[in-house]
C-alpha positions in Angstrom: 103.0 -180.2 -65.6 104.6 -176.9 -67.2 102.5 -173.9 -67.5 103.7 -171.4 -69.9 103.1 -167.8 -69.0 103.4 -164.5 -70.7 105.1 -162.2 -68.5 103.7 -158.8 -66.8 104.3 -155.7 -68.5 107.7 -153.8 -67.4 109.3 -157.3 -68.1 112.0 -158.1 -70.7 112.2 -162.1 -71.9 115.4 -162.7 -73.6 115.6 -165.6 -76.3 116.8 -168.1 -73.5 113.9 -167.4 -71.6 115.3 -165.5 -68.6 113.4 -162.6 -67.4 113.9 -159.3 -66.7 112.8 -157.3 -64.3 112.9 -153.3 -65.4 114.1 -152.8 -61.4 117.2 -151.5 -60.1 119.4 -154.4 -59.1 120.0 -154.5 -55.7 124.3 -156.0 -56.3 126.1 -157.1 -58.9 129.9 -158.9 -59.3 132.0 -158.4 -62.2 135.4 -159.7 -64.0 138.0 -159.3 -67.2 137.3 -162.3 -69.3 140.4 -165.1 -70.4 141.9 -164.4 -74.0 143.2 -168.1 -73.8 142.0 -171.2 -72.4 145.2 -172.9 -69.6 145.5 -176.1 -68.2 146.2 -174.7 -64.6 144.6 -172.1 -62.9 144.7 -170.6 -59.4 142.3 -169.1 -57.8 143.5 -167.7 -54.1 139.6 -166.2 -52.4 137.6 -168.3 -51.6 135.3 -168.8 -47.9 132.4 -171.9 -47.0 132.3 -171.1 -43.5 129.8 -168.2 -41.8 127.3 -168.0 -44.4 129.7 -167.5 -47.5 129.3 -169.6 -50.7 132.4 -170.4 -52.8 131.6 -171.5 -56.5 134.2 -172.2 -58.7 133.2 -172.4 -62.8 135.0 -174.1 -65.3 134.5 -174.0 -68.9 135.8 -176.1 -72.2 135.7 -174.2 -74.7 137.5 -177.1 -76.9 136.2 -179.7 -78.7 137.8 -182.9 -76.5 136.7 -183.8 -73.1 138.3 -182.0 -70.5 139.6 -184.1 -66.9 140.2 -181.9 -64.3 141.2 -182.5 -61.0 141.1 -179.1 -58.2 143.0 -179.1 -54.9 141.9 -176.9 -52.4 144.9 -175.3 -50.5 143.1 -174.0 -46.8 145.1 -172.6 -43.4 145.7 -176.1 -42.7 146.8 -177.9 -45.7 146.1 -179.4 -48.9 142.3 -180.4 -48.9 140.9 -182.8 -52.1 138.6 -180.7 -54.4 136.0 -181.9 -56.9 137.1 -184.0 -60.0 135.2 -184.3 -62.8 135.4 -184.8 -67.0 133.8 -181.9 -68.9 132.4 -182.4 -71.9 133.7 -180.3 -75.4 132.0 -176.7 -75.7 130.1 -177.1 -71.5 130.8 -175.8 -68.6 130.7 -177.0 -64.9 129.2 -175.0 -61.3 131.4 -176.8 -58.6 130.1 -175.7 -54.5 133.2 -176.1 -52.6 131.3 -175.9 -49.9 130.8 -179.7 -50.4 134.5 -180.2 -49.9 135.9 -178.0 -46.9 134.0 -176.0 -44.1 136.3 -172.8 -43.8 137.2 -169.3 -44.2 140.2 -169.6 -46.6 140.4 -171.5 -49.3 142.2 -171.4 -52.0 142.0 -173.4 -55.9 144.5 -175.0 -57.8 142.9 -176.4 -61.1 144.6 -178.7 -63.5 143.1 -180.3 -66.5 143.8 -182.8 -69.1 143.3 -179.8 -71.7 142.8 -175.9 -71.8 139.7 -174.4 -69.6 139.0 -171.7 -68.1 138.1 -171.0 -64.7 137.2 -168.4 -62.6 135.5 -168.2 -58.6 132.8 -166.1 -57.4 131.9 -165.5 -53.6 128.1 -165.2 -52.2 127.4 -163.7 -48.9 124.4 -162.5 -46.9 122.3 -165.1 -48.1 123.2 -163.3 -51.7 122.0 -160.1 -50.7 126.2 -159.5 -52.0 128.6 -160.9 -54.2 132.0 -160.9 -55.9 134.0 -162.9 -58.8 137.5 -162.9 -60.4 138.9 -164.6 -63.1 141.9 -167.0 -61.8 145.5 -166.6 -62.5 147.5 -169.0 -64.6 150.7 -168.8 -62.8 151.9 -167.8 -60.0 154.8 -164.8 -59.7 156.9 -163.4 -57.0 155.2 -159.9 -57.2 151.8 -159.0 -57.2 150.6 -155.2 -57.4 146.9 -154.8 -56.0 145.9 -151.2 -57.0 142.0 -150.9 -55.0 142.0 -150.9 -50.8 139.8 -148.8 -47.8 140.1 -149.4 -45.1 138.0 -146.5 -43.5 134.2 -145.5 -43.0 133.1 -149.6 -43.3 135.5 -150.5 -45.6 137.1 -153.8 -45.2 140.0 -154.5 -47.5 141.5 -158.4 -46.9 144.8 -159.5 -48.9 144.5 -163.0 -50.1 147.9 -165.0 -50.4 147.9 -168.5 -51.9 151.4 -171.4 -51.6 150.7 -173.5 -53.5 154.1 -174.4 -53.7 156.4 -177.3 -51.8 158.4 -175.1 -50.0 157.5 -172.4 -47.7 157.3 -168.9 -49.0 157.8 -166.0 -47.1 155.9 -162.8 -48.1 156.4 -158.4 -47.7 153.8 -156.5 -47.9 153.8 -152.7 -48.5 150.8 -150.4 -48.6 150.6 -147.6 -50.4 148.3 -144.7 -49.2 147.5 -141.0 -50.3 150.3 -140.0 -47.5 153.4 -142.7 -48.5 154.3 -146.0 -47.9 153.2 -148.2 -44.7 154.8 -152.0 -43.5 151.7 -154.2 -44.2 151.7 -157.9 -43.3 155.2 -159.5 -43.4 154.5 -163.6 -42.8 156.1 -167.2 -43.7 153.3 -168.9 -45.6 153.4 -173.0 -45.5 153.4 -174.8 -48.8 149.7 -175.5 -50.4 148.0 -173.5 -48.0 146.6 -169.8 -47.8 146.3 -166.9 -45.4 144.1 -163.9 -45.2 145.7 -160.5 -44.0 143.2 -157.7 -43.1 144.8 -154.9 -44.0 142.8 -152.3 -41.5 145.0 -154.1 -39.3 147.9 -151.5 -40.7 146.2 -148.5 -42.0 143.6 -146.5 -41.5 142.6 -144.9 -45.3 140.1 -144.4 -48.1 143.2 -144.9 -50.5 145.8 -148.4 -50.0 147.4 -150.2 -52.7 149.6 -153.4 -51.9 152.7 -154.3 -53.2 153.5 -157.9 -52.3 157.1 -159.8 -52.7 157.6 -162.9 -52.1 160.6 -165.6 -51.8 158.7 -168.1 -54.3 155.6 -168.0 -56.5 152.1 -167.5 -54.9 148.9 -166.1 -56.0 147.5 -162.8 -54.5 143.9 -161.5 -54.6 142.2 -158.0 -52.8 138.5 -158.8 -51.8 136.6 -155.5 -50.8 133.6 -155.5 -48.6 131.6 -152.9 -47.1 129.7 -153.0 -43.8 126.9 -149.9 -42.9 128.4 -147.6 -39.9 126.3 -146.6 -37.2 126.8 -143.9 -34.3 125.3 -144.8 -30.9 125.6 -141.9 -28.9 124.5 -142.6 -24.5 123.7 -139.4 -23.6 125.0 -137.1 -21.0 128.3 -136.4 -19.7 130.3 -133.5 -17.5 132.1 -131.1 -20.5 132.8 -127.3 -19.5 130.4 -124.4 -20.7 131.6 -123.8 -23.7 129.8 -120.9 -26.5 130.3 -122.8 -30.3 131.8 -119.5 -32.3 129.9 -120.5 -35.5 126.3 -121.2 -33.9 126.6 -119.2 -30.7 125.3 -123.0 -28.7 126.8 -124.1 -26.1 128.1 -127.2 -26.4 128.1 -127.9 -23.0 126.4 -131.4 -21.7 125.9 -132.7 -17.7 126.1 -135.7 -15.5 121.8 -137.1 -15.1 121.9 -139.6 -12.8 120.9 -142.7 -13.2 120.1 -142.1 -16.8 123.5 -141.6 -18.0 124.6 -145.7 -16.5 121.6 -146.6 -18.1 121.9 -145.4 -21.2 125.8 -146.5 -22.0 124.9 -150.3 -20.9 121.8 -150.1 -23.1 124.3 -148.6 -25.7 127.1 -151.3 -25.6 124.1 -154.2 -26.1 123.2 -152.7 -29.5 126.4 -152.5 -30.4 127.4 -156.2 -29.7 124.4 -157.2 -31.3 124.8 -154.9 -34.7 128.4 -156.1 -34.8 126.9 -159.5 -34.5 124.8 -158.3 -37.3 127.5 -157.2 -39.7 126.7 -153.5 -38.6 129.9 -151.4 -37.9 128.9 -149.5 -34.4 131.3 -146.6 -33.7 130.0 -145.5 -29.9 130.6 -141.5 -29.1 132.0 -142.6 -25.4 134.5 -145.2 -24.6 132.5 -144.9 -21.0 129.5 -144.3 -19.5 131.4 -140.6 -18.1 133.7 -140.0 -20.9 133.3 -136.2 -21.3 132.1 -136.0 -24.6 130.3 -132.3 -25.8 127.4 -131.8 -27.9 129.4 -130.6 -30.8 131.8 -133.6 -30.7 129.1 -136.3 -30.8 128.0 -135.3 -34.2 131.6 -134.9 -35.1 132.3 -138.6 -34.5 129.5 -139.6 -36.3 130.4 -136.9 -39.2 134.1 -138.2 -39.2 133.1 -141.9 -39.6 130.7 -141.2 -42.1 127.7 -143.3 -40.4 124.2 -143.7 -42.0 122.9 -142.2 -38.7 123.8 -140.8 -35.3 121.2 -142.1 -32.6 121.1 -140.7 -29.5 120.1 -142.9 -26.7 118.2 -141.3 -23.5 115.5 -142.3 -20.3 113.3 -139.6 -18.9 110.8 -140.6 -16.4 108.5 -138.2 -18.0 108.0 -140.1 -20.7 104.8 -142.8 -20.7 106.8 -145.0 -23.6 109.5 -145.0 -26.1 109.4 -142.1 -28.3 111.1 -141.4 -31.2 112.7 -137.1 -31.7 113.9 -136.4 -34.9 114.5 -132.6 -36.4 111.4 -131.1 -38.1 111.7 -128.5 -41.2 113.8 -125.7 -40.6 114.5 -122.8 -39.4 114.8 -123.4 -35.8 114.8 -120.3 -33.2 116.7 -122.0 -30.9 116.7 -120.9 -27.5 116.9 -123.9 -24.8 121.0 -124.4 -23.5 122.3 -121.0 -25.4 123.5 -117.8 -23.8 121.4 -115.4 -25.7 119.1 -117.2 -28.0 119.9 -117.8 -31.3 118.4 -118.6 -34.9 119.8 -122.6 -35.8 119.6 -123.9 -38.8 120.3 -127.6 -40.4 121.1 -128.9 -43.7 117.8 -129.5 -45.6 118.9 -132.8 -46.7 120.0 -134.2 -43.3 116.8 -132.8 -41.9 114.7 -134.7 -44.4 117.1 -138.4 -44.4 116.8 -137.5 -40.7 112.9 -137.9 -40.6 113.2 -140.3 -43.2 115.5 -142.7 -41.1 113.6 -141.7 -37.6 110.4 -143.0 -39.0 111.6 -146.3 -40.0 113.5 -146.8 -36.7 110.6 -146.1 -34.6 108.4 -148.7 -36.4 111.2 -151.6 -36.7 111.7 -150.5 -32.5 108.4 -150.3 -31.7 107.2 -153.8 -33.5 110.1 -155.5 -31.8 109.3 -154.2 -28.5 105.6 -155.4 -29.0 106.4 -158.8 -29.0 109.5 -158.7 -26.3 107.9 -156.6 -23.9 104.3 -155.4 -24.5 104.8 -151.9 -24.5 102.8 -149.7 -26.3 104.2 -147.3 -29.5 104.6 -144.0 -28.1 104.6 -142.5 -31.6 106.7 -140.6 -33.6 106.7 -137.0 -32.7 108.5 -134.1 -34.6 110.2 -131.6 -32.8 108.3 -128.5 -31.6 109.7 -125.3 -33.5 107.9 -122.8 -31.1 110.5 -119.8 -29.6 109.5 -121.6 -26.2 110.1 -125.1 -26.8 108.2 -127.7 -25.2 109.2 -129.6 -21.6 112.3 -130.7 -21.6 113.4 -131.2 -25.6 113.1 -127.6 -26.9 112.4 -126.9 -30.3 115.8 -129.0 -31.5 118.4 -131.1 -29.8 121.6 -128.9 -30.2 123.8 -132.1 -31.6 121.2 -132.0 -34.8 122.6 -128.5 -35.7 126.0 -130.0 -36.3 125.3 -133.3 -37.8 126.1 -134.0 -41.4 124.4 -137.5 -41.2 120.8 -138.4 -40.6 120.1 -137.6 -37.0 117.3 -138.8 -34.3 116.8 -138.9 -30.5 115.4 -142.7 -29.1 113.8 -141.4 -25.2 112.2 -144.3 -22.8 110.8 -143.9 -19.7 113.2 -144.2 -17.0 111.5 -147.1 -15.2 110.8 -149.0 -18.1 114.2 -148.7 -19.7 116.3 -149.4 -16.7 113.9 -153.0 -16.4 113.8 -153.8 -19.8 117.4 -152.8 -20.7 118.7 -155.9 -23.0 114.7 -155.6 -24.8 115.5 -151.9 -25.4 118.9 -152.6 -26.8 117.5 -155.9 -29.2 114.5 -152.8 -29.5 117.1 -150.5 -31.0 119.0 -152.9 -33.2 115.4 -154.5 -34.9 115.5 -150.1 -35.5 118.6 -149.4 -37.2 118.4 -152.5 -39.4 115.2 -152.0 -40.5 116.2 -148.3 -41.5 119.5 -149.5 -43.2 
């Protein structure tokens, strides 16, 4: 049975039925349209493996049936695609997921009479997406204009042979400060290769020029991945007045917070990276001497979503979540003379924002792993005095450009509990991406 429904208000229905939603879309893929049907295409992205879908689409626009027959060049060889007969004026969805497990694959389409094809990608069970009409032959040179490799960005070259010899490839990159050697490699015939090109540069700004011995097909998939900063607190740096705040920027050795903390550290970071989360840590080690100043500038440099800090106290009856309330801030607590702080408005508001949804994604998680109890979210005192040991601001907050929040756990509990605390953190940050 079919039930026919009128459809809320806010929706549009379109004459084929599909509706609407007046939402903001959440992603969204997008390519130049064919001016003229081919009986070959290529098609060089193309992944199965990991959670990635790989559709290729193929539309007759004649009026004759259409036979086509796809081979699917992968790292290993020449792989049997779908083959099928199209009817006039249709067009065909073909999962090549159905016909190789892997992350590189490759199309070549041939048909019995023009189509047109093109490929699009889904990842993150389709939270993402992207699509490219294919290429009709293939060439020698290939100019790809878009590329980052920096703050999340990945940028991966995509080089397809799907000729009978080997073909040996040269890849330049072209950045804002001159040319760079990318990839140079000897590609087998009817196979592909994937070249991440962070591997070579480090840049918002790369372009690829790409020669080649004999004919193959190049394509430039972008994808971006959120950056966090976890920051293990505590290290030894100098005393050391910041000429623009008056703060010192000068941090100690707390022992046996500071081991804790960094191994608590490194187990959210393999499990965001695990995640798809880019982690950039503020210390290679647990007593890397890192200041104050400089943790926000790593985080500020790789332009994270957040900077967490990551302490213990004993003091402390259960985790408890510091963020930086409205300013001003009379800062007094690890200065020379007292001083008036302030902090960008906006960070201090994302800052709260982010804080607040960390602390309940932490805090529901460690329910269940642990039993602890919530500790609340508390915003910073802005007294002159400060209160106990976190005075009216944490001093890295005056420097950050990126939402900023202290995680503190009692000691005990933490140094038990330190893989729960780190899966505790992680169930956080994703919930406040």
């Amino acid at each position: 049975m079919i039930l026919a429904l009128a459809p809320p208000a806010g929706l549009l229905v379109s004459g084929s039925g599909f509706v609407a939603a007046a939402a903001p879309a959440t992603w969204a893929h997008d390519s130049l349209g064919a001016t003229s049907p081919s009986r070959v295409w290529y098609l060089a992205e193309g992944a199965t493996a990991g959670g990635f879908e790989t559709w290729l689409l193929v539309q007759n626009p004649g009026d004759a049936p259409a036979e086509i027959d796809v081979k699917l060049h992968t790292e290993d060889g020449e792989r049997q695609g779908p083959a099928d007969t199209i009817p006039p004026r249709t067009r065909r969805s073909y999962d090549l997921g159905r016909y190789v497990d892997t992350y590189d694959v490759s199309a070549l389409v041939t048909s019995s009479s023009g189509v047109v094809c093109e490929r699009a990608v889904y990842g993150g069970n389709r939270t993402w997406a992207h699509d490219s009409l294919g290429a009709t032959s293939p060439s020698r040179v290939w100019y790809l204009a878009e590329g980052a490799t920096a703050g999340g960005f990945e940028t991966w070259l995509l080089v397809q042979n799907p000729g009978d010899a080997p073909a040996e490839i040269d890849v330049k990159l072209h950045t804002e400060d001159g040319e760079r050697q990318g990839p140079a490699d000897t590609i087998p015939p009817r196979t592909r290769r994937s070249y991440d090109l962070g591997r070579y540069v480090d840049t918002y700004d790369v372009s690829a020029l790409v020669t080649s011995s004999s004919g193959v097909v190049c394509e430039r998939a972008v994808y971006g991945r959120p950056v966090v900063c976890l920051d293990p607190g505590h290290a030894a740096t100098p005393s050391e007045i910041d000429p623009e705040t008056g703060i010192n920027t000068q941090d100690w050795i707390n022992e046996p917070e500071i081991g804790i903390v960094f191994d608590i550290a490194v187990r959210a970071r393999d499990i965001l990276e695990a995640r798809g989360v880019r982690v950039v840590m503020t210390k290679a080690s647990a007593y890397d001497p890192v200041n104050l100043r400089q943790r926000a500038v790593i985080a500020n440099q790789a332009r994270a979503r957040m900077i967490v800090h990551i302490h213990c106290d004993p003091g402390l009856p259960s985790p408890t979540t510091f963020y930086p309330g409205p300013p001003p801030y009379d800062w007094k607590a690890n200065t020379d003379t007292g001083r008036t702080a302030r902090i960008d408005p906006a960070v201090q508001a994302a800052s709260e924002a982010a804080a607040k949804r960390f602390h309940a994604g932490m805090i529901a998680y460690l329910r269940n792993a642990a039993g602890t109890g919530d500790g609340g979210t508390v915003i910073e005192n802005r007294g002159t005095t400060g209160t106990g040991n976190y005075g009216p601001i944490f001093s890295y907050d005056i420097w950050s450009e990126v939402p900023t929040f202290t995680l503190e756990n009692n000691l005990a509990f933490a140094d038990a509990h330190r893989q729960e605390i780190a899966e505790a953190i992680a169930a956080g940050i994703l919930s406040s991406l």
